[in-house]
N, C-alpha and C positions, 0 to 999 in steps of 0.2 A: 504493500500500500504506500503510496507516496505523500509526500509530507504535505503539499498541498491537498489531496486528498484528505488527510487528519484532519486539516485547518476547517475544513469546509464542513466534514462531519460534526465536528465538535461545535463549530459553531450553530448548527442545525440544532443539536443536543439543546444546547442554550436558549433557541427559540423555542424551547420549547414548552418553559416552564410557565408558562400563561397559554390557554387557551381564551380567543377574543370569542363575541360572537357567531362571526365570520366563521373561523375555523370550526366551532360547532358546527354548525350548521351544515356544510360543507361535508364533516365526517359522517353526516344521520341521513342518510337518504330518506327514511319515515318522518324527521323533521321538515325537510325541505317539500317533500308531498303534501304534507299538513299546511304549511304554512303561505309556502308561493305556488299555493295552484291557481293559474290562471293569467292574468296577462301583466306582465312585472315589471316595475319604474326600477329605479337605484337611482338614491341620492349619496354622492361619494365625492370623493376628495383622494388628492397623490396619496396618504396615509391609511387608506381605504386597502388593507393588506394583509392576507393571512399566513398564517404561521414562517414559511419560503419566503414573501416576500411576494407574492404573486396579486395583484392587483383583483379587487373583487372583482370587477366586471370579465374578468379573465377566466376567472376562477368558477364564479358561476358558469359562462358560456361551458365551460369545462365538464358540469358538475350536469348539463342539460339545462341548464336554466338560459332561455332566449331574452335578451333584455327587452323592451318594448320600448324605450324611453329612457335618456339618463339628463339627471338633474346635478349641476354645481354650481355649490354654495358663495362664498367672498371669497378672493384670488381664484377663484377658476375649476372648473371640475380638474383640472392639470398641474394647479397652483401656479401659474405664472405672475398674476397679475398683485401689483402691492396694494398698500390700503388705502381706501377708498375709493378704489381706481373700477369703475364701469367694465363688467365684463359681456361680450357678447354670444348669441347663441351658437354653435358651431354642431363639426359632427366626432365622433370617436373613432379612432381608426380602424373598424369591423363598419363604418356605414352609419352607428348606430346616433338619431339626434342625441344631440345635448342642451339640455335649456340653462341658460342663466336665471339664478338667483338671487344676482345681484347688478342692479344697474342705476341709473339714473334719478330715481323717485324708489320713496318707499314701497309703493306698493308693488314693485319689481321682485322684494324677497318673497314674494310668495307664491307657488305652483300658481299657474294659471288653470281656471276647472277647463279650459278648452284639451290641456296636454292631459288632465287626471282623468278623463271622459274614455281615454283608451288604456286604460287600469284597473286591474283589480286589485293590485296590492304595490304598495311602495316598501321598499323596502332602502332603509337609513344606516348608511352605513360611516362615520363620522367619529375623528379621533377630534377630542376636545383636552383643554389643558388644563380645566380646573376653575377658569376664573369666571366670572358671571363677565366679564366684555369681550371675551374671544367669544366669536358669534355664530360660532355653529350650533350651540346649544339653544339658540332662536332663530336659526333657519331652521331647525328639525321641528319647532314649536311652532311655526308657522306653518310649515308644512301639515304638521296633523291637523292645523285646523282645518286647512284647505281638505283636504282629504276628509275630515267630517261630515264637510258641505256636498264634496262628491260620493260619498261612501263607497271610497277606497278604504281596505284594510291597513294597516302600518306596521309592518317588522322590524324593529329596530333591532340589529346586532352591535350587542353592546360592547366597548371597551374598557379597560382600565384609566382610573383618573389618574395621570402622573404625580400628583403631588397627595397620594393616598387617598383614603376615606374619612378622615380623625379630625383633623384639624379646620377651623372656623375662623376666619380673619375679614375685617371689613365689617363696614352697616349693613344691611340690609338696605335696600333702595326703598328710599321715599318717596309716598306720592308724589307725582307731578315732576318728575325726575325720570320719567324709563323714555329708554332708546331702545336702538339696535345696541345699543353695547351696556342692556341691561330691560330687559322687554319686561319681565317680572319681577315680586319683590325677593330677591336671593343675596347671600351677602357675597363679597367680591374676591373670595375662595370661599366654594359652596361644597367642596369634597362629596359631592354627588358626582354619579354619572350621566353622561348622556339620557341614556333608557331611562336611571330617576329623575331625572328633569321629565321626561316627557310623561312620565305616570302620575309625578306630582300635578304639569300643568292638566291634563283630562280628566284628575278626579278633581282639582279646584274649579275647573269650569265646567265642570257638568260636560265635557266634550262628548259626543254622541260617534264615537268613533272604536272601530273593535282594532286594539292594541295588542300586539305582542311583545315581549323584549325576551333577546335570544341572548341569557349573561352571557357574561365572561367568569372565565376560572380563574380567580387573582386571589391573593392575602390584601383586603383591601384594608386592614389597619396598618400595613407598613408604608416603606417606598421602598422594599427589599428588591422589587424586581428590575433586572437588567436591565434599563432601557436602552443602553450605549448598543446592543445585541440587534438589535430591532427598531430602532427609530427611526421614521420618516417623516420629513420636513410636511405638516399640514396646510404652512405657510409660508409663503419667505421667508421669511423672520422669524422662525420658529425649529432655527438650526440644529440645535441637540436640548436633550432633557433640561441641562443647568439654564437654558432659556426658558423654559415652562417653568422652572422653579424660582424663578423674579419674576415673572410674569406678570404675576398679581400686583406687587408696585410697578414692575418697571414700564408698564402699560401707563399708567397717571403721567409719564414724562410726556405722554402723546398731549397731555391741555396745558402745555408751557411752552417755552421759547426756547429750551432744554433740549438738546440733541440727545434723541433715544435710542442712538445707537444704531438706526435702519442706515445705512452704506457704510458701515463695519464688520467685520467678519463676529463680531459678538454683540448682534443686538441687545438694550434692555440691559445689557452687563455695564457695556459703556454708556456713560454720558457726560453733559458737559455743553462751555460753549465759547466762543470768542471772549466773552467776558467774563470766562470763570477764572478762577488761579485755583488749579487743581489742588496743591500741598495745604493751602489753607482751606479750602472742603475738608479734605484727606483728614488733617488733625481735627478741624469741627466734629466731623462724625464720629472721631475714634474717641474724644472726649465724651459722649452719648453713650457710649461703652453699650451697642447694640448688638445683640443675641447672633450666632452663628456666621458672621460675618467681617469681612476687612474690607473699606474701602482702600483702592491703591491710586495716589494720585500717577493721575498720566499725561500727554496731550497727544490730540488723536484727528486726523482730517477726513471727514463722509466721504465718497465716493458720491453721494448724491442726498436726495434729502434735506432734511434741516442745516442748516451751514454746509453744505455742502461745496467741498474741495477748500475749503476754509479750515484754517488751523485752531481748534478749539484746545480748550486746557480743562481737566475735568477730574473722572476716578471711573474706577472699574471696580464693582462687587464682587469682591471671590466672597463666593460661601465656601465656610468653612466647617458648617454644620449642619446639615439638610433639615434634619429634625427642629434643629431649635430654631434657624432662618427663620424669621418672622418677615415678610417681601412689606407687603403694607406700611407695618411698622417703619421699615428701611428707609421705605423710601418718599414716604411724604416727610418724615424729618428731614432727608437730603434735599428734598425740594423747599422747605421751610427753610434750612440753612441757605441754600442756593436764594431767596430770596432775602435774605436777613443781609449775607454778604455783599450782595449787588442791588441793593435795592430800585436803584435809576435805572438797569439794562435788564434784569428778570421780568418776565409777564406771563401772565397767562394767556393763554388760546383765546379768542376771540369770536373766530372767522367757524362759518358752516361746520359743524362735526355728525359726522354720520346722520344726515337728512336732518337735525336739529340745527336752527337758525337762534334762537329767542335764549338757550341756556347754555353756560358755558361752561367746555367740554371738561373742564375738571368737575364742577359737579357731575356733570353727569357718571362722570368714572366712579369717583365719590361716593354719589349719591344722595347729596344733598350738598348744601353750600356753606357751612359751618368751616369746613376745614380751608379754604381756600378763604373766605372771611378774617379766618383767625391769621394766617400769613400775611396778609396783607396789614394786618392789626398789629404785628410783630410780637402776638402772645410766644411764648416759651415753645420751642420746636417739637422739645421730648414730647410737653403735654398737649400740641397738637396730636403728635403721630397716636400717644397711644389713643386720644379720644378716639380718632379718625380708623384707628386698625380693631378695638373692638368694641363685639355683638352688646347691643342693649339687653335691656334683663326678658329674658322668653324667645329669643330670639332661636335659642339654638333646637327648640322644637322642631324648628321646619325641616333641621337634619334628618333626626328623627322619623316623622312623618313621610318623608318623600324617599327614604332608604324602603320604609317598610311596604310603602304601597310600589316602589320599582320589584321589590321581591314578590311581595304576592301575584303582582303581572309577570314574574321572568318565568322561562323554560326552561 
């Protein structure tokens, strides 16, 4: 046996310790009978991959399932496209249409019932990263309603949340505050899965729509599993695991003037900007003496983007604790510092954010306008981040509650 051969097996080994739903499904010829009889959408994304590596719509065609229709979500059924960028309909290299879910006006995220009319089942297949504004987890929620209205059935094959099942950071979204980068009230690491998102939003709205979720096989109180083994980019910007594991803050740098890292090879890790002087960040944070992490002063120029080809001065998050990494936490005191330091060159976002004109995009991350309030107010950093990073009192029920009705729906 040759030594590339080992590598190849051994790594196969490795993928193999999570089963997604995909690959369920996939191994149960009685499941795939039961579940996608009749004429079958896929809603998927590049990450959309079972066990090998092998792309659902592949894998299905493979498995006999004919696709009828495939649907992608923001950046592209292909993930080409960055964010907030208009994607348009096309076809998949077997012939097969492809509709966009994301275009110009809101009401673009949502199946059109003309494409759902030639469906009897959708079937969502969607790796998400944990946070309530990475937005697959309301294109899937828009899609079942759509599908309610048509009476298509929905199989969600569910995935592992990368930054576990346990942990709770962020408000919950307040009224008069939801977008696309927070459609219901969840906090902004919700350590649900897709498939519990989608069981929570049908039993809170009375959705009139027959649901399945096809789990996944995970230890979902750890972050034990491999992801370096098996990871696929969802999104540009969503390069390896330690990006989904800031995510949750490093996303908030998107309602500043803060380069978030999009034209570096480590988005959301870096940031920064013409007007920062990194070593004095660098020491601000480390004097916060904040959980599982080092900021490292750096200076660093975008490829594109925010300052882009411009020389910014900044820091870069190494987590140095996954567990006790608190993102939230991190990173709105980095942002409160970043504006305490600069106060004449720091701002916040202004301008259009995901179809909202009237509020601005830090709340809306947020979730309300308190914490962006208080930065500008020059309250105390620490005790912004932690108001701003945790759940009010009751809050952590809706874990609870939407764990247990995803299990009672899963197969």
């Amino acid at each position: 046996m040759t030594a590339a051969y080992d590598g190849q097996t051994a790594a196969c080994r490795m993928l193999a310790r999570v089963r997604t739903g995909l690959d369920r499904i996939l191994d149960d010829a009685a499941l795939r009978a039961e579940l996608l009889a009749g004429r079958v959408g896929l809603l998927a994304h590049p990450a959309s991959v079972a066990s090998k590596l092998g792309h659902a719509s592949r894998a299905l065609a493979a498995a006999g399932e004919r696709l009828q229709l495939i649907f992608g979500p923001e950046h592209g059924y292909g993930g080409e496209a960055q964010d907030m960028i208009g994607v348009v309909d096309a076809r998949d290299t077997d012939g097969t249409p492809v509709r966009s879910l994301y275009g110009a006006r809101f009401d673009d995220l949502s199946p059109k019932q003309a494409d759902l009319s030639s469906l009897d089942v959708l079937v969502i297949d969607l790796q998400d990263v944990g946070a309530r504004y990475y937005t697959f987890v309301w294109t899937a929620v828009l899609a079942m309603r759509a599908c309610a209205k048509a009476k298509v059935r929905v199989v969600v094959l569910d995935r592992p949340n990368p930054l576990g099942g346990v942990e709770l950071e962020g408000r919950v979204l307040s009224p008069g505050f939801r977008s696309f980068v927070g459609l219901e009230p969840a906090p902004i690491r919700h350590a649900m899965t897709l498939g519990e998102i989608c069981a929570w939003r049908r039993e809170e709205e009375g959705l009139d729509v027959e649901l399945a979720i096809v789990r996944c096989e995970w230890d979902r109180r750890s972050l034990a599993f491999d992801w370096e083994d098996r990871w696929v980019l969802p999104s540009p910007n969503m390069p390896t695991p330690t990006t989904a594991l800031v995510y949750p803050g490093g996303c908030l740098l998107e309602g500043t003037n803060l380069s978030d890292g999009r034209g570096t090879t480590r988005p959301f890790e870096l940031t920064g900007a013409p007007f920062v002087d990194g070593l004095r960040l660098a020491h601000a944070l480390a004097a916060l003496d904040l959980p599982g992490c080092v900021a490292r002063p750096l200076t660093f120029s975008p490829t594109f983007h925010k300052h882009g080809k411009t020389l910014c001065g900044g820091v870069q998050i190494h987590v140095t604790h996954r567990t006790a990494f608190r993102p939230v936490l991190t990173y709105v005191a980095l942002i409160a510092l970043a504006h305490h330091l600069s106060p004449n060159d720091f701002q916040f976002r202004t301008e259009r954010y995901e179809f909202v004109d009237d509020i601005p995009a830090f709340d809306l991350l947020t979730g309300d306008s308190e914490a962006r309030l208080r930065i500008i107010a020059g309250d105390d950093p620490m005790e912004i981040a932690t108001a701003a990073s945790r759940l009010r009192r009751g809050e952590e029920e809706l874990l609870a509650r939407s764990v247990d009705l995803g299990m009672r729906l899963s197969r």
